[in-house]
C-alpha positions as a Markdown table, in Angstrom:
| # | Residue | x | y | z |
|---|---|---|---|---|
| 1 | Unk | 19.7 | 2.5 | -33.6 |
| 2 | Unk | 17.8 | -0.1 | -31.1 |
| 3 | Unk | 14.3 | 0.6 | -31.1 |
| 4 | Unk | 12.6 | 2.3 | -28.5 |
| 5 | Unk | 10.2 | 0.6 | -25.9 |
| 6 | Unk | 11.1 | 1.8 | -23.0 |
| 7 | Unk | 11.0 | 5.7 | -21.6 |
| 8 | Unk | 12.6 | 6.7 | -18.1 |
| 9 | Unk | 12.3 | 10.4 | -16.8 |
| 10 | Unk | 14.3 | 12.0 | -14.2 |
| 11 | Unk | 11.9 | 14.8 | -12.8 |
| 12 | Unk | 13.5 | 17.8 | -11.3 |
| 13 | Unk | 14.4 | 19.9 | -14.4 |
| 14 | Unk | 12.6 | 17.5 | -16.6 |
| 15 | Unk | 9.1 | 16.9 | -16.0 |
| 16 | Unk | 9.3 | 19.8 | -13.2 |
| 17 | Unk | 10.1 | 22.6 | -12.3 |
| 18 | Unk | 9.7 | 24.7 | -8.8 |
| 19 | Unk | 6.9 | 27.6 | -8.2 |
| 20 | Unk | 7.9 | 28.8 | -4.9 |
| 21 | Unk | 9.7 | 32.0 | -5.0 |
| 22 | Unk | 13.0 | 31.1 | -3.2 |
| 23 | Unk | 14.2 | 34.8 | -2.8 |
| 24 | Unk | 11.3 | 35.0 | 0.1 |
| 25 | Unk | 12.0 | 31.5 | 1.2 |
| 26 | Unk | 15.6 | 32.5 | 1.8 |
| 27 | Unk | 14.6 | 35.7 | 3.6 |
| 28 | Unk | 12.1 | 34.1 | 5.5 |
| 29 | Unk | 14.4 | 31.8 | 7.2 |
| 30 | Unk | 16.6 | 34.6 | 8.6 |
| 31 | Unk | 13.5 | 36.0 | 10.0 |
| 32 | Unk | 12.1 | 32.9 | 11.7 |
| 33 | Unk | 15.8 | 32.5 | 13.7 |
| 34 | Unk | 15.8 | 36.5 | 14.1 |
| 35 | Unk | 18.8 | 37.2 | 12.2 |
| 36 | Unk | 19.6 | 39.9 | 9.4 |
| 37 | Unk | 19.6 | 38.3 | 6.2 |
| 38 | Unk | 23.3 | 37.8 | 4.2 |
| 39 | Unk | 23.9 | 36.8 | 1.0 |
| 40 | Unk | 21.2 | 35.3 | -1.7 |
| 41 | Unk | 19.8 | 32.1 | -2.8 |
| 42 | Unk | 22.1 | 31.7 | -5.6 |
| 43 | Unk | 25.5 | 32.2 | -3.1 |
| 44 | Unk | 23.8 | 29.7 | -1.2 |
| 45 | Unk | 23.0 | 27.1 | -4.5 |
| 46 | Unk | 27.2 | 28.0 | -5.0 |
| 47 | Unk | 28.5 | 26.9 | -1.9 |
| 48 | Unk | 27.1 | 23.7 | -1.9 |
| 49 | Unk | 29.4 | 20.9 | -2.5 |
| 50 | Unk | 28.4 | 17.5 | -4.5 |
| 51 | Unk | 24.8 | 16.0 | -4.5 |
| 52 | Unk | 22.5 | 16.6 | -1.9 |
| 53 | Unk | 22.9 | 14.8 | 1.5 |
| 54 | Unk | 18.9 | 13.2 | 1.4 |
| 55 | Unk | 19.9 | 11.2 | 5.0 |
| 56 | Unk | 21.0 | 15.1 | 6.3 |
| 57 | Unk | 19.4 | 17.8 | 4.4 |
| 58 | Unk | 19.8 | 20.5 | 7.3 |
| 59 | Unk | 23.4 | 19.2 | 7.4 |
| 60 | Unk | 23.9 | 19.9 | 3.6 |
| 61 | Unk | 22.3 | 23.1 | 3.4 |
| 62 | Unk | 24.0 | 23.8 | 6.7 |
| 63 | Unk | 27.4 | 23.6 | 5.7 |
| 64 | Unk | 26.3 | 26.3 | 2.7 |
| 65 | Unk | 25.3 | 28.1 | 4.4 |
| 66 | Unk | 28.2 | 28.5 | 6.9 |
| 67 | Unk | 30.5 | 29.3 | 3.8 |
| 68 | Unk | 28.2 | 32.2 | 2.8 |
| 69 | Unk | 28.5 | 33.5 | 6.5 |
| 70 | Unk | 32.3 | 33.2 | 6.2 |
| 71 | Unk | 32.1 | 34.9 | 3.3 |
| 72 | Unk | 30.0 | 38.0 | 4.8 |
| 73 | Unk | 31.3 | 37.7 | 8.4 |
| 74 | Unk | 28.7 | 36.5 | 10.0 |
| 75 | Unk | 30.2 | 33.4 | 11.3 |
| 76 | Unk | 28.0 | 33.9 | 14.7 |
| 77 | Unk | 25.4 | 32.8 | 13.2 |
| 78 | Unk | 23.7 | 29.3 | 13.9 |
| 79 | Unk | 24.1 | 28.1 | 10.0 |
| 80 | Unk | 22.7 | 24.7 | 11.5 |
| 81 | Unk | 19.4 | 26.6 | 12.9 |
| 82 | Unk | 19.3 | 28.7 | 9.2 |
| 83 | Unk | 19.3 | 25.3 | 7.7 |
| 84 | Unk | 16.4 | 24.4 | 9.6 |
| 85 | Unk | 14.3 | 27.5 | 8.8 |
| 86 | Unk | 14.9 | 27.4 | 5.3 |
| 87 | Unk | 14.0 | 23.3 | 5.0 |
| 88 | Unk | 10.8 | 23.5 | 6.8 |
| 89 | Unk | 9.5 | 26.4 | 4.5 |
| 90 | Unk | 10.1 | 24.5 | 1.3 |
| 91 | Unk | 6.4 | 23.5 | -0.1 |
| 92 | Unk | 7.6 | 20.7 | -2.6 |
| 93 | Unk | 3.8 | 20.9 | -3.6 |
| 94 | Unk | 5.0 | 24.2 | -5.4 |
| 95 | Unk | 5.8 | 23.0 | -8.5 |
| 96 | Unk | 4.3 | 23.0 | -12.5 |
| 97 | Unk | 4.8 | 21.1 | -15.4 |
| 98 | Unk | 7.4 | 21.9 | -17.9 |
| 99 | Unk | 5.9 | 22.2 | -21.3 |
| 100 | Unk | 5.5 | 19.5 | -23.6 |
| 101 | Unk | 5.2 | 17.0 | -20.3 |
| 102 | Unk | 1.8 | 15.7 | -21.0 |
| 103 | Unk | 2.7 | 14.7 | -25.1 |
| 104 | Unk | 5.8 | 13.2 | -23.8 |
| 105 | Unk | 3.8 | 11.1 | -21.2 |
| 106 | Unk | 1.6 | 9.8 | -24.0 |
| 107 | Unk | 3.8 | 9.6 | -26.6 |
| 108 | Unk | 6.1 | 7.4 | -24.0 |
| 109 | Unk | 3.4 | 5.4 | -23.0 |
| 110 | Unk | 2.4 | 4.3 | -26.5 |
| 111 | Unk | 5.4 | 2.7 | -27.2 |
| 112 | Unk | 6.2 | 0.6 | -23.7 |
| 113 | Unk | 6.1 | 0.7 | -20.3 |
| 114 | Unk | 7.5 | 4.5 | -18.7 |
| 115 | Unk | 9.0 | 5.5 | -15.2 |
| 116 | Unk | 10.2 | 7.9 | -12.8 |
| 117 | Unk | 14.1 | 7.7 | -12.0 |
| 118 | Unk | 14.6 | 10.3 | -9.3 |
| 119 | Unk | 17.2 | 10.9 | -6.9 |
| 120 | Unk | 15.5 | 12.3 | -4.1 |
| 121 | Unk | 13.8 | 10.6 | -1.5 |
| 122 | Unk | 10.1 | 9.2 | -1.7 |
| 123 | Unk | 8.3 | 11.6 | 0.4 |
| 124 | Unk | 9.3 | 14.9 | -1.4 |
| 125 | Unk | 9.4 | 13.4 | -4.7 |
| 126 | Unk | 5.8 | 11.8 | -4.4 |
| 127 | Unk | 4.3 | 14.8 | -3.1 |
| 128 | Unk | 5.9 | 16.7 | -6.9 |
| 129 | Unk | 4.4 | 14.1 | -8.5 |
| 130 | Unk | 0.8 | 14.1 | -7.0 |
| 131 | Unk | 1.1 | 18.0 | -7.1 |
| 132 | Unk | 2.1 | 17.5 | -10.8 |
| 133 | Unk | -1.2 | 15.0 | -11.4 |
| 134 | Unk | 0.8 | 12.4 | -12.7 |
| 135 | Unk | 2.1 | 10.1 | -10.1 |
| 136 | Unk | -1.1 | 6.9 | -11.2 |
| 137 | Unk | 0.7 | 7.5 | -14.9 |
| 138 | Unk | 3.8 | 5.7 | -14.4 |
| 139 | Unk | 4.4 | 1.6 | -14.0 |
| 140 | Unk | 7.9 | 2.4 | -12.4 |
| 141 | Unk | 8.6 | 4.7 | -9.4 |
| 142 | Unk | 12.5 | 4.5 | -8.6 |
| 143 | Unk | 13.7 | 6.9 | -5.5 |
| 144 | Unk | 17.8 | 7.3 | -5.4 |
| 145 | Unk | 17.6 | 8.6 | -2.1 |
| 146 | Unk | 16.4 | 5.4 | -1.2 |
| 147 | Unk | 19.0 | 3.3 | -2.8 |
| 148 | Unk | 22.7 | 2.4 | -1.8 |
| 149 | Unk | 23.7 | 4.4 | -4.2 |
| 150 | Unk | 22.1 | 7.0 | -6.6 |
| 151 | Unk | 22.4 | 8.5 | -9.9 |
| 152 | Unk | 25.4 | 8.7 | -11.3 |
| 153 | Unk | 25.2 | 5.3 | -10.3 |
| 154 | Unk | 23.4 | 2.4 | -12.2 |
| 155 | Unk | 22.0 | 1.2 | -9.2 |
| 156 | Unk | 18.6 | 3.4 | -9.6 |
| 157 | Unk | 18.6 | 2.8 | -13.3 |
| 158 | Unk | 18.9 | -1.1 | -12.8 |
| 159 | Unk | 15.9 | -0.8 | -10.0 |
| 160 | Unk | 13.7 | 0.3 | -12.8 |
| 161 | Unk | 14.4 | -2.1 | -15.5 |
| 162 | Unk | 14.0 | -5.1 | -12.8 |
| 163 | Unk | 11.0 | -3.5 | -11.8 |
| 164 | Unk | 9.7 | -3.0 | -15.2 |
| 165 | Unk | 11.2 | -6.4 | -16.4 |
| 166 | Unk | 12.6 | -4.4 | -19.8 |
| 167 | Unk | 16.2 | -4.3 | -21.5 |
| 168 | Unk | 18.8 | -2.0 | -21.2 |
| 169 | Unk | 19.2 | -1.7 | -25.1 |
| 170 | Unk | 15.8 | -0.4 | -25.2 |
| 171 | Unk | 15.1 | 1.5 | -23.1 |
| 172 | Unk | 15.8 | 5.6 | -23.3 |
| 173 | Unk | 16.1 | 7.7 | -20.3 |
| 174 | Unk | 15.1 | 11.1 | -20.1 |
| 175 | Unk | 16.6 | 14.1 | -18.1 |
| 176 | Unk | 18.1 | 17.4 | -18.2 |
| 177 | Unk | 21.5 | 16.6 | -16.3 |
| 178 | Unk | 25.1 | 15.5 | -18.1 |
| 179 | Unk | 26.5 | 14.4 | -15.1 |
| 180 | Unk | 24.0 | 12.5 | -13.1 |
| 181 | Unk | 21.4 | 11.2 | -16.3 |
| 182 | Unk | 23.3 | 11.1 | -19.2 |
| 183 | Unk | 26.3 | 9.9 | -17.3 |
| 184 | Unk | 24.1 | 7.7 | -15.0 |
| 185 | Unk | 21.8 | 6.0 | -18.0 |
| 186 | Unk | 25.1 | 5.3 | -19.8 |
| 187 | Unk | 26.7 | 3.8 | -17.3 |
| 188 | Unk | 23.1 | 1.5 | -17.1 |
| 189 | Unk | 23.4 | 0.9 | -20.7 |
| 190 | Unk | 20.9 | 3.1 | -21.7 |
| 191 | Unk | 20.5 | 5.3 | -24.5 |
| 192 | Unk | 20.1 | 9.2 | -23.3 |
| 193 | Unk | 18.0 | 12.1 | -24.3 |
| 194 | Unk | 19.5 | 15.6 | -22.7 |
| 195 | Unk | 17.4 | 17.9 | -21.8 |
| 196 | Unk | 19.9 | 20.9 | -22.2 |
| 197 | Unk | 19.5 | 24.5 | -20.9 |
| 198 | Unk | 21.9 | 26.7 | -22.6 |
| 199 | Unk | 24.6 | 24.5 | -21.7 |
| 200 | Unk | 27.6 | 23.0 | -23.7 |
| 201 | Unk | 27.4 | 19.2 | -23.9 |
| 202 | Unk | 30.6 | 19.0 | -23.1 |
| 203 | Unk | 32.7 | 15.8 | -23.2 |
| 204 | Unk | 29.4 | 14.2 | -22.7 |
| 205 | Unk | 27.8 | 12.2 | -26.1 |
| 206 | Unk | 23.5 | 11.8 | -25.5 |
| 207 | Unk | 22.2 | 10.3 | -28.3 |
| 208 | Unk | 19.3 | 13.5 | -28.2 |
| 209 | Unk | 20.1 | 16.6 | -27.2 |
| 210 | Unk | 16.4 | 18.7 | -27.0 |
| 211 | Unk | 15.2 | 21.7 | -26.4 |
| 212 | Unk | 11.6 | 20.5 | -24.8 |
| 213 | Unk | 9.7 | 17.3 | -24.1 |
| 214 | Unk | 7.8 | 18.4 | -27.1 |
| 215 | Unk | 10.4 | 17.0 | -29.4 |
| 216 | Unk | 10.0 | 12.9 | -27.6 |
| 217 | Unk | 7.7 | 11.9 | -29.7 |
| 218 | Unk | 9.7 | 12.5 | -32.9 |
| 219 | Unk | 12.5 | 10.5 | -31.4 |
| 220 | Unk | 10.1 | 7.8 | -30.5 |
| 221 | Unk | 8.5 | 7.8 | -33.9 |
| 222 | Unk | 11.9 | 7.6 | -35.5 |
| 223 | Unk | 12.8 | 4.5 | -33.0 |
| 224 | Unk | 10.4 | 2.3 | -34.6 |
């Protein structure tokens, strides 16, 4: 296998994860529009459709939310208002490290240049990462949201290696999703290490499949 001297991260899931108790932020927006609360978070995380809408994020979590009033007869209700509520009440400064984050960050950084491939869009995904104290540790900064396209795409993942001025055979992206980083940093020509959570891989192939960030270095050692 190529060597290694290049390591991408995506962050939700990977390097992150959120803090804020969503149950309350869920509740809480009922209450700010004065309704009585229906359904749960997770009904809500199920009727979302596709990726997240970054240019209409009340319009996303809208239309979830009008399913789960459909669902529970409460079809009254402003879902559009809800949406509102609920988006102004995330703290995207809530978040923590996963384990293992700061050895893979070193580990990463010994070998080559490292970056952030994200899909969301700069302002919420900076304020994770300077919540996280490790937005000055990366030479590479890549926002999907901001892009034509994002990940699945190749478009983020080419962003970073121009930026970076690095080739696609070395370089090894890190993330915890089959269908938008593994799929996305093979369709860049990337080599991919999955973060899995209890999860099948599926028809998908990573080249790693992990249980923790504690495991990078090992892969990186065994690059060389």
């Amino acid at each position: 296998m190529t060597d290694i001297d290049t390591v991408l991260f995506d962050l939700d899931g990977t390097l992150c994860r959120r803090t804020q108790d969503m149950q309350m932020v869920y509740e809480q927006a009922f209450e700010r529009i004065g309704e009585t609360p229906f359904g749960h978070p997770e009904a809500l995380w199920t009727a979302l459709e596709g990726p997240p809408d970054h240019s209409d994020t009340v319009g996303y979590f809208g239309a979830g939310f009008a399913r789960v009033a459909a669902q529970h007869g409460r079809s009254s209700v402003d879902t559009l208002a809800l949406a509102r509520a609920m988006v102004s009440a995330i703290d995207d400064r809530a978040v923590t490290r996963l384990p293992g984050v700061e050895t893979a960050l070193e580990s990463a950084a010994a070998v080559g240049p490292i970056g952030v491939v994200t899909n969301g869009p700069r302002d919420r995904q900076r304020t994770k990462l300077e919540a996280l104290g490790v937005a000055d540790r990366f030479d590479a900064l890549v926002y999907g949201a901001e892009l034509p396209r994002s990940k699945p795409h190749t478009a983020p993942f080419d962003r970073a290696l121009e930026e970076l001025g690095v080739s696609r055979g070395g370089t090894l992206y890190v993330g915890n999703s089959l269908g938008y980083d593994v799929a996305g940093a093979h369709n860049a020509g990337l080599s991919a290490a999955w973060l899995h959570e209890d999860r099948e891989v599926g028809a998908y192939e990573p080249e790693y499949v992990i249980d923790s960030l504690v495991e990078l270095p090992a892969i990186l050692r065994g690059s060389r």
